[in-house]
Structure formats: structure tokens, C-alpha cells
C-alpha positions as CSV (number, residue, x, y, z in Angstrom):
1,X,0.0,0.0,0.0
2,X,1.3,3.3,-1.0
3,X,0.2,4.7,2.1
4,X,2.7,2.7,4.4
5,X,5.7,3.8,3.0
6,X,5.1,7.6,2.9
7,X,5.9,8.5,6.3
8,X,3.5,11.5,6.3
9,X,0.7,9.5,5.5
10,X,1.0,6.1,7.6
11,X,-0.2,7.9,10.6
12,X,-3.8,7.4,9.0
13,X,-3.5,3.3,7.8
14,X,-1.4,2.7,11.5
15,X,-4.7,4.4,13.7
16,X,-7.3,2.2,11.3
17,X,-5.5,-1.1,12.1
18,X,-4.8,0.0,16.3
19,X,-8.2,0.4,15.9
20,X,-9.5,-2.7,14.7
21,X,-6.8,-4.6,16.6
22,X,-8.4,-2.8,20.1
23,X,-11.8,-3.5,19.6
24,X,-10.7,-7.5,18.6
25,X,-9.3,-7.9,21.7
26,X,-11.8,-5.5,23.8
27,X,-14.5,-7.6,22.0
28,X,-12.5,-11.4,22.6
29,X,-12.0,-10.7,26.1
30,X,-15.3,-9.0,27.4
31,X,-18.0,-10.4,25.0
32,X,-16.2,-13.8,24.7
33,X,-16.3,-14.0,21.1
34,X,-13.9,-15.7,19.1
35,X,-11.5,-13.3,17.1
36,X,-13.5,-13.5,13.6
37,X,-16.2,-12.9,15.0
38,X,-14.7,-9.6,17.2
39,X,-12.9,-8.7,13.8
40,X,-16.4,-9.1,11.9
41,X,-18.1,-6.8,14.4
42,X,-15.2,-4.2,14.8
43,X,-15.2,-3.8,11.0
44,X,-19.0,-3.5,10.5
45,X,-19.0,-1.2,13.5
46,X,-16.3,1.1,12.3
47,X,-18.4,1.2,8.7
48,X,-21.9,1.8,10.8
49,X,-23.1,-1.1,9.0
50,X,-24.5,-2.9,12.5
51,X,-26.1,-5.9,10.7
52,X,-27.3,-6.7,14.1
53,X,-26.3,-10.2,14.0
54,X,-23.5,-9.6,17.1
55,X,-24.6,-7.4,19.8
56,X,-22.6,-6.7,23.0
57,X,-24.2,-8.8,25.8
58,X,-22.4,-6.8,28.6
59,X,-22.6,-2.9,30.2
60,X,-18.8,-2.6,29.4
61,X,-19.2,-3.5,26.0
62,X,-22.0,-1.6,25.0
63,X,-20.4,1.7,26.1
64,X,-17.2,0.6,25.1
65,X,-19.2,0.4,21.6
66,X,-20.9,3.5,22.0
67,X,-17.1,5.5,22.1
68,X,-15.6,3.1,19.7
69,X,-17.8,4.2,17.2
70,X,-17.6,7.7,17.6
71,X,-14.2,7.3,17.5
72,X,-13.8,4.8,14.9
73,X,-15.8,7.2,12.5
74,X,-13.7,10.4,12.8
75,X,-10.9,8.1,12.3
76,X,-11.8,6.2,9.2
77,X,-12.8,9.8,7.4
78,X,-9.2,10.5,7.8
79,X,-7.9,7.5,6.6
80,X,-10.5,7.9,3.5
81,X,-9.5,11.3,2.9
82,X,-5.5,10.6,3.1
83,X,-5.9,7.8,1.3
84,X,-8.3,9.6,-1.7
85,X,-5.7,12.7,-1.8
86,X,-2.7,9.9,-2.2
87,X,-4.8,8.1,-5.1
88,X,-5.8,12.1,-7.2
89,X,-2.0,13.0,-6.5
90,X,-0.2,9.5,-7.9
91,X,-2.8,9.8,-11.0
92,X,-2.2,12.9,-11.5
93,X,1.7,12.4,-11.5
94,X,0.9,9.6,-13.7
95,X,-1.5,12.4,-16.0
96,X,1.7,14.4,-16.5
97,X,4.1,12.0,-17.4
98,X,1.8,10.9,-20.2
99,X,1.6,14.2,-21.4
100,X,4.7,15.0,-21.5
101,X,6.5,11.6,-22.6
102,X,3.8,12.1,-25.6
């Protein structure tokens, strides 16, 4: 991923996979759920896609839900946005080449 090895821009990409690595284990350890299934719900969670098939059982994790996700969204429109100005820059480096190789 071109992300990773631009130092300026791994800060994005390295947040997105702390998160989903936090609420695996938060989710494995409280809920009890096996780590696909905490991966599956961090994921849909962080997307607000909530297919309501996994629902935190316990107080903890349902407000540790409640922040995760309010966290996990401000987070991901960061990553989205790095990520989407990375992708119009390298095409348009890509644009000007072309145009000027022809």
C-alpha cells in the first residue's frame, strides 16, 4: 500500500489497524467472542453497517461500543480522505508524465 511507505501519510492506515486490533481484543475478552467474530463486528461497527447479527451482551461492551464508534468514524474519514488525496495526486503524477512523454 502506498500509504505505508510515505511516512506522512502512515499515521492514518497505523490508527485504522490499532483500531481494529483494540476492539478484537476488547470484543474477545469481554464479550467472549472468538477473534473472527470480534474482527467481523469491529469492522461492520467502524463502517456503521451494525447488521445486528453480534450485539454486546455486557454494560462494558456496550459503552465501550458507543465511544468506539464515535471514535472509529472520525478516524476512518481521515484514513479515506489521506488515502483519496494519495490516489488524485499519484494519478495525476501519472496524467503528466503521459503528457509530456507524448
Amino acid at each position: 500500500m502506498v500509504m505505508l511507505r510515505d511516512r506522512e501519510e502512515r499515521g492514518p492506515a497505523l490508527l485504522v489497524a490499532s483500531l481494529l486490533i483494540v476492539g478484537t481484543v476488547f470484543y474477545a475478552l469481554v464479550e467472549g467472542w472468538g477473534v473472527i467474530d470480534a474482527v467481523y463486528f469491529s469492522a461492520m461497527s467502524l463502517a456503521t453497517v451494525g447488521y445486528g447479527d453480534l450485539v454486546p451482551e455486557t454494560p462494558e461492551g456496550k459503552l465501550f461500543t458507543v465511544v468506539y464508534v464515535l471514535a472509529g468514524i472520525g478516524i476512518l474519514v481521515s484514513f479515506f480522505t489521506a488515502l483519496t488525496a494519495k490516489t488524485l495526486t499519484l494519478l495525476r503524477q501519472r496524467q503528466a508524465e503521459r503528457e509530456s512523454a507524448g
